[in-house]
C-alpha positions in Angstrom: -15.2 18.6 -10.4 -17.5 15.5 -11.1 -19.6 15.8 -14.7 -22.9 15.2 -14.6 -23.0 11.8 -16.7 -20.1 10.6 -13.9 -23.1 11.3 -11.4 -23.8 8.0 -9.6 -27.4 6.3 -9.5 -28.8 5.6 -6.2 -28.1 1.8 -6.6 -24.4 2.3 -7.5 -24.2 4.8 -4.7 -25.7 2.0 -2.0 -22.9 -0.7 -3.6 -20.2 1.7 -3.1 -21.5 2.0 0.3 -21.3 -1.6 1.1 -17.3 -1.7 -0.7 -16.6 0.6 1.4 -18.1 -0.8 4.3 -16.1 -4.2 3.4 -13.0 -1.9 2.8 -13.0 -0.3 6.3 -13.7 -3.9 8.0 -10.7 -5.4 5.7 -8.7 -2.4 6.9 -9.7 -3.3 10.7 -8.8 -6.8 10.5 -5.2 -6.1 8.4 -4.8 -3.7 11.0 -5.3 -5.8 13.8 -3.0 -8.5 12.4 -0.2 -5.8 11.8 -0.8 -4.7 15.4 -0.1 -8.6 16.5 2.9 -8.8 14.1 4.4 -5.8 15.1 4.5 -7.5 19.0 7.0 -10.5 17.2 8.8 -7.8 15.3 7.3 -7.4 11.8 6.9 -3.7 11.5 3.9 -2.8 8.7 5.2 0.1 7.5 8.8 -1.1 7.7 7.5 -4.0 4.9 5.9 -1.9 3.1 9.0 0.4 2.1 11.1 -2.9 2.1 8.2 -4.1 -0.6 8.0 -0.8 -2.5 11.4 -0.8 -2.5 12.3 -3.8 -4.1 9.5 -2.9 -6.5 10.9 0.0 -7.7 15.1 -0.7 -7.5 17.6 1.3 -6.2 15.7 5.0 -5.8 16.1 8.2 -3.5 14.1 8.2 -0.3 11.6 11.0 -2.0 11.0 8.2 -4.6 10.4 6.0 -2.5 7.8 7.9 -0.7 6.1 9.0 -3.4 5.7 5.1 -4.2 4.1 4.8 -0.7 2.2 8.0 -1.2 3.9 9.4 1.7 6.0 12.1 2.7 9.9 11.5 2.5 10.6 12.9 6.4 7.6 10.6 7.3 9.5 7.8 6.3 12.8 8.4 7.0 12.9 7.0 10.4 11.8 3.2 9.0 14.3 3.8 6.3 17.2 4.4 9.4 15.9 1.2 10.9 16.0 -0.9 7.9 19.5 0.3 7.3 20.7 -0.4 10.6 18.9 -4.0 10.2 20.9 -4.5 7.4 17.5 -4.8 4.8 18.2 -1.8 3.0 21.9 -0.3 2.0 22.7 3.5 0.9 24.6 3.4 -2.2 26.2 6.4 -4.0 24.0 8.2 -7.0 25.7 7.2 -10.4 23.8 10.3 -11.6 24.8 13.0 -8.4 27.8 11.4 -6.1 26.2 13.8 -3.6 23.0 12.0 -3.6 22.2 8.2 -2.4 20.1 5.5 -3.4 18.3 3.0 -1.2 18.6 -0.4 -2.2 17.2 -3.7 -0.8 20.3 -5.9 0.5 19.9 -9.6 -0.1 19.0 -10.1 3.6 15.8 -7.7 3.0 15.1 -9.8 -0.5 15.6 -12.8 2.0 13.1 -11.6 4.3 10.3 -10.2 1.9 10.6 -13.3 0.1 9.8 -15.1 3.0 7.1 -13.1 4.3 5.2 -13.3 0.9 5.6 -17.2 0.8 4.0 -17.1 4.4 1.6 -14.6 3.5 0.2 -16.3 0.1 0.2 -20.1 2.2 -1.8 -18.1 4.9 -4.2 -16.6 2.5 -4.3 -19.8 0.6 -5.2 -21.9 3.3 -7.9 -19.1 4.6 -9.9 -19.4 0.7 -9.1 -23.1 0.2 -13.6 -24.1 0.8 -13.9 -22.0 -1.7 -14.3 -23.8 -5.5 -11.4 -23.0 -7.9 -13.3 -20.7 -10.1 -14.7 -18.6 -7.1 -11.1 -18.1 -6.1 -9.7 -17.0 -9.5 -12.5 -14.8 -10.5 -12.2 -12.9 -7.1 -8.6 -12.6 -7.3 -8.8 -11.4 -10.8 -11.5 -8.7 -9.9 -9.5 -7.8 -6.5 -6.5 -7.0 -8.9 -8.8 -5.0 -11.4 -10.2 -3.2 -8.9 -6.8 -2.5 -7.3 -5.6 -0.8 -10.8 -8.9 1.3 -11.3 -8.4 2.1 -7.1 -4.8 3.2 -7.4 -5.9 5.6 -10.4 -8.7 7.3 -8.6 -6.5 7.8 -5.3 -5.9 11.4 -6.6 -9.2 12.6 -7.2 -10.7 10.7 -4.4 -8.0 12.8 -2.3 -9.2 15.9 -4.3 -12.9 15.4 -3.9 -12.7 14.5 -0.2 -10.8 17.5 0.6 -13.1 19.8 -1.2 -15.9 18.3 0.5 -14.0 18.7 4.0 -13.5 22.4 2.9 -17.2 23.1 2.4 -18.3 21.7 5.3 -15.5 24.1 7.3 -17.2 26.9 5.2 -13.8 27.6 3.2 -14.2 28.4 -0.5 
């Protein structure tokens, strides 16, 4: 539950309102982009795990879902693929020899690395009429916003479910 001096003013409200606006219409176009990627063969999700992946080393797959905020059956099927691409490799547990780890392969470090030097010239190129110190100042705010965003994820979760479960009447 939300304490009272947390309560938003009417102003912040309406500016949350337009980030979120600008969120959903961000989420449109990445999507849209991932939908025209996927046709050449660069799979979203599949780079996101890649990219979580390398993030995080050699982990189980429940790790890595929980990095992805996902659920480990969910993602099992991309993991299969990226294996049989030859992105990701199984290696045995050095704490449980009955367990495995999923690693990136140098092939997968190969691609990713690729991707976000294509990526960054792309996203370059897209702010480069912008002046310098527009650029830096939004990319420094994106990136503090990111931090405070990936911190609220839980009780954004939590308050959007209890608000689902009032309106459905349940207590």
């Amino acid at each position: 539950m939300v304490d009272a001096s947390q309560v938003p003013t009417e102003a912040e409200i309406e500016l949350g309102s337009r980030l979120g606006t600008a969120m959903m219409g961000l989420g449109r176009q990445w999507a849209a982009v991932s939908s025209q990627l996927s046709k050449i063969g660069i799979d979203k999700t599949s780079m996101v795990l890649l990219g979580a992946l390398k993030h995080i080393g050699p982990a189980r797959s429940n790790a890595l879902a929980e990095a992805v905020y996902s659920d480990p059956s969910t993602i099992s099927r991309q993991v299969a693929g990226l294996v049989k691409d030859g992105l990701i490799e199984r290696r045995a547990d050095p704490a449980d020899g009955r367990a495995s780890l999923l690693a990136v392969t140098d092939k997968g470090r190969a691609l990713l690395d690729a991707r976000h030097r294509q990526r960054s010239s792309s996203l370059a190129r897209m702010l480069a009429h912008w002046p310098e110190e527009d650029r830096e100042r939004f990319v420094e705010l994106l990136e503090r916003f990111l931090v405070d965003h990936e911190r609220a994820i839980p009780t954004f979760i939590e308050e959007h479910a209890a608000e689902m479960a009032r309106a459905r009447g349940e207590n």
